[in-house]
C-alpha positions as CSV (number, residue, x, y, z in Angstrom):
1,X,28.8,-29.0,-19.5
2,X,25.6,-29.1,-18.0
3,X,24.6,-29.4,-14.5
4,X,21.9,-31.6,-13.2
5,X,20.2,-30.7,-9.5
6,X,19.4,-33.0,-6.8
7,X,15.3,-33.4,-5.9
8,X,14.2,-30.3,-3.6
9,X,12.5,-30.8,-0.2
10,X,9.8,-28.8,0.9
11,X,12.4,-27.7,3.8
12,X,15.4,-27.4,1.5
13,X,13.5,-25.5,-1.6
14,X,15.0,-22.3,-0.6
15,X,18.8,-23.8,-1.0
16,X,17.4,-24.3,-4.5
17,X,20.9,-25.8,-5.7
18,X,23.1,-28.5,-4.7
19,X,26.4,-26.2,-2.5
20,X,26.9,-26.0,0.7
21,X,24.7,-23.9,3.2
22,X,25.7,-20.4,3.3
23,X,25.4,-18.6,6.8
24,X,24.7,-15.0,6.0
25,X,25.1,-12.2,8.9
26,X,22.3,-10.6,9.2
27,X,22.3,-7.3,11.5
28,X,20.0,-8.0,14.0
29,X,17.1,-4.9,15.5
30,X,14.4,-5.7,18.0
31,X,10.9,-6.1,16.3
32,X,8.7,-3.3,16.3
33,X,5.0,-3.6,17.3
34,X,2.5,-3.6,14.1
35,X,1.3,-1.1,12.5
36,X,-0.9,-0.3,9.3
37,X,2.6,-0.1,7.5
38,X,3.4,-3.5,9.0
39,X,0.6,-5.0,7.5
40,X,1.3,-4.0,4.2
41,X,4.5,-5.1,4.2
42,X,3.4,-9.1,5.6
43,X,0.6,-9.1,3.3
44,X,2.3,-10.3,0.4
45,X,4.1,-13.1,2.9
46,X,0.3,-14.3,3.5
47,X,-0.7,-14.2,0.3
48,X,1.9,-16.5,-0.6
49,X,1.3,-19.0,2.5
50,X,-1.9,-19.2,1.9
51,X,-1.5,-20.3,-2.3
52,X,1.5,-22.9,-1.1
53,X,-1.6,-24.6,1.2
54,X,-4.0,-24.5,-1.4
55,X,-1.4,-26.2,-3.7
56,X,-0.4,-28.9,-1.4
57,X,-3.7,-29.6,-0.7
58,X,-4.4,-29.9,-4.2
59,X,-1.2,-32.2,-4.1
60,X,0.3,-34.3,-6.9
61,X,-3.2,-35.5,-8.1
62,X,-3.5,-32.0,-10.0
63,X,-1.5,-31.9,-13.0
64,X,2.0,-30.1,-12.4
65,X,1.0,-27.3,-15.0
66,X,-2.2,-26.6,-13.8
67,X,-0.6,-26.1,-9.9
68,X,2.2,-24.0,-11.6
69,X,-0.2,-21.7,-13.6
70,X,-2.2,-21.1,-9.8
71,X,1.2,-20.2,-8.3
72,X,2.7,-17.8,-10.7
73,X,1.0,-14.8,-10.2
74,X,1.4,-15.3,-6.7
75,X,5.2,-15.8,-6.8
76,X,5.0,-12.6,-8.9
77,X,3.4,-10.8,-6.8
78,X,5.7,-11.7,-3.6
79,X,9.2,-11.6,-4.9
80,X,10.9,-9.2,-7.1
81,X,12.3,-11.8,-9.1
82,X,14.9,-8.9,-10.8
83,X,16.3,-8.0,-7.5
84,X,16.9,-11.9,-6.4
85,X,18.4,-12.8,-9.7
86,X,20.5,-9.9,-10.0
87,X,21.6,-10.7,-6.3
88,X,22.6,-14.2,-7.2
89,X,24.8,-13.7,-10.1
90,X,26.7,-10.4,-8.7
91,X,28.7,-8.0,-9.8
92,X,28.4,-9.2,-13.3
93,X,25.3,-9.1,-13.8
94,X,25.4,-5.0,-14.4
95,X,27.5,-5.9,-17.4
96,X,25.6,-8.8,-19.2
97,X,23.9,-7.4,-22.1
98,X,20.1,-6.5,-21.7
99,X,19.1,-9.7,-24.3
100,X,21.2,-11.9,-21.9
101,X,19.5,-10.5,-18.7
102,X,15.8,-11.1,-20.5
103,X,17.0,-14.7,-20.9
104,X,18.2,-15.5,-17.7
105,X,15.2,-14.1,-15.7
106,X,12.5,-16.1,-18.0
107,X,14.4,-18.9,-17.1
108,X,14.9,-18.1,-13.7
109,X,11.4,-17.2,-13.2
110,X,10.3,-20.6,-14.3
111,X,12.8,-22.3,-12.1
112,X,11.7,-20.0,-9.0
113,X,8.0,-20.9,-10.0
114,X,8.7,-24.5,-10.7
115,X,11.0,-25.0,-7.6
116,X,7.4,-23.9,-5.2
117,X,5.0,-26.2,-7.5
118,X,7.3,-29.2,-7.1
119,X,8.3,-28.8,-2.6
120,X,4.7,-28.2,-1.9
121,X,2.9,-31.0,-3.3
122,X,1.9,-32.5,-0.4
123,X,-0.4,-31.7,2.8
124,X,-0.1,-33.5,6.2
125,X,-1.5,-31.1,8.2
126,X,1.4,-28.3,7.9
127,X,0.7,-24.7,8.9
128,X,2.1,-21.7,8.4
129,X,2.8,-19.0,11.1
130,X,3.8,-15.1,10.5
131,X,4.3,-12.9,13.2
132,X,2.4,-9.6,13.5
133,X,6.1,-7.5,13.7
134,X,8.7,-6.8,11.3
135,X,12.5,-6.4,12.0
136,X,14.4,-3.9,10.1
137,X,17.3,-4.9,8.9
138,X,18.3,-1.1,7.4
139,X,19.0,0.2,3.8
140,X,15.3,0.3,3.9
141,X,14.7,-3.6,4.1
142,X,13.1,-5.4,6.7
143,X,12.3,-9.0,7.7
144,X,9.0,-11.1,7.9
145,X,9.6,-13.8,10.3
146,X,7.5,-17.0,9.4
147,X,7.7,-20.2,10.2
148,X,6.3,-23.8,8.3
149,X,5.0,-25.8,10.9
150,X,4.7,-29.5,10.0
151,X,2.1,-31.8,11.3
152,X,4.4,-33.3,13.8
153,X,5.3,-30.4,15.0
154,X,8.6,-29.8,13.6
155,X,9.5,-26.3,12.9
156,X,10.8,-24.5,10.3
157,X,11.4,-20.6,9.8
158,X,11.2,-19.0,6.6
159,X,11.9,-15.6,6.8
160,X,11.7,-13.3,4.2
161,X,13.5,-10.1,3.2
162,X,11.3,-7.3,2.1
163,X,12.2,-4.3,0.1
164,X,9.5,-1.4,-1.2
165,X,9.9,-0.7,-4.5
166,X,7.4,0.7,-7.4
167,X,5.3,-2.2,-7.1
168,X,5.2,-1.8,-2.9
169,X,6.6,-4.6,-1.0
170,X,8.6,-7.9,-2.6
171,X,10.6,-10.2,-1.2
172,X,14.8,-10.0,-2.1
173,X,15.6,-13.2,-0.5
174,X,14.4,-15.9,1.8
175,X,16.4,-17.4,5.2
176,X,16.0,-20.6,6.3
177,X,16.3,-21.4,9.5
178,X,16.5,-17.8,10.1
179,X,20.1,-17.2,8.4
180,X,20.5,-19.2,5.6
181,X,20.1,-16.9,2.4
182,X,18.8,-18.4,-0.8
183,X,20.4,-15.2,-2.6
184,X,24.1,-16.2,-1.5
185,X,23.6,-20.1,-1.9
186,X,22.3,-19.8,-5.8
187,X,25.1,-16.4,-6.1
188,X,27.7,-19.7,-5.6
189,X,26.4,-21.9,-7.4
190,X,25.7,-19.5,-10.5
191,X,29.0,-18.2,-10.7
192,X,30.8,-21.7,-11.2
193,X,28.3,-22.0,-14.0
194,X,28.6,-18.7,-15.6
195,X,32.7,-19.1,-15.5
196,X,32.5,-22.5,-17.3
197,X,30.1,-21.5,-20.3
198,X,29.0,-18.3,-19.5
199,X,25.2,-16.9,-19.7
200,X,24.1,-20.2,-21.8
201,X,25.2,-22.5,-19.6
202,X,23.3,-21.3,-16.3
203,X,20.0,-21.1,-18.7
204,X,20.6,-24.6,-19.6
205,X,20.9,-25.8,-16.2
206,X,17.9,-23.9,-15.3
207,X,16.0,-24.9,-18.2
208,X,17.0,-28.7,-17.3
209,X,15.9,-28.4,-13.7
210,X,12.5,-27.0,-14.3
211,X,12.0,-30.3,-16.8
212,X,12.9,-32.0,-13.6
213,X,11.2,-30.7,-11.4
214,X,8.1,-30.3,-13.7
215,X,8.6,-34.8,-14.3
């Protein structure tokens, strides 16, 4: 069986998949003033905002390929795409064999990459806005609250869990609307896939979104 995705808003990219919104609890600690730490830990958060303008300024004139190729590194560089992926299939995914893992996070990585190129395609004056304070959220992580700003002025926040790791700070998950985990919604989506055909079946539906998207 293979499962087909609806089109992705620029607000709704970080649902990713087609399940209801998932509230996550997220333990809540005042924001700390900034500090050199701080900074390194947002950077990567600016470094993305700052690619997703160029690309929707760029906008669907520019070939979808050549936007992607611009945003990969950058998505790279920002998430740990191991740590998100092995969040949203579970406790399985310590027991999938290492050729199966390889598979899934290619395709997942395209997805991820693809889902970005395709929700930020167009530019009507949006903003982005990242506060100069970080909230920890304990086990070591800690939150970057942004926000997109449209050009009407609608708002809305994108905040981004951050975890250091060997490579310094990556994102492990994005909230929208400031509770809404991307990690949780795809973790219930994937398992309904992986328990109707297994590790093939989520790479397919992958595989077939990015052509989507990517159309």
């Amino acid at each position: 069986m293979t499962h087909d995705f609806p089109p992705i808003g620029r607000r709704e990219f970080v649902l990713t998949l087609a399940i209801p919104a998932v509230a996550v609890a997220v333990p809540w600690h005042p924001a700390v003033a900034a500090t050199d730490s701080d900074a390194d830990v947002i950077a990567p958060v600016q470094r993305l905002d700052a690619a997703l303008l160029v690309a929707m300024r760029a906008g669907q004139g520019t070939p979808f390929e050549q936007r992607y190729a611009a945003l990969a590194p950058v998505v790279d560089q920002t998430f740990d795409l191991n740590a998100v992926l092995a969040g949203s299939i579970g406790l399985r995914w310590s027991g999938l064999p290492n050729d199966q893992k390889a598979q899934l996070l290619a395709a997942f990585r395209r997805y991820s990459v693809a889902s970005y190129t395709a929700s930020f395609n167009h530019f009507s004056g949006q903003a982005f806005q990242v506060l100069p304070t970080v909230r920890p959220v304990g086990n070591g992580e800690v939150i970057v609250q942004s926000k997109l700003v449209s050009g009407d002025g609608s708002v809305t926040p994108l905040n981004y869990v951050m975890r250091n790791g060997p490579s310094g700070w990556k994102a492990v998950d994005v909230l929208v609307d400031g509770s809404i985990s991307r990690v949780a919604v795809q973790r219930s989506d994937f398992r309904s896939l992986l328990e109707s055909g297994g590790v093939p079946e989520l790479v397919t539906a992958l595989q077939s979104k990015v052509a989507n998207l990517a159309a």
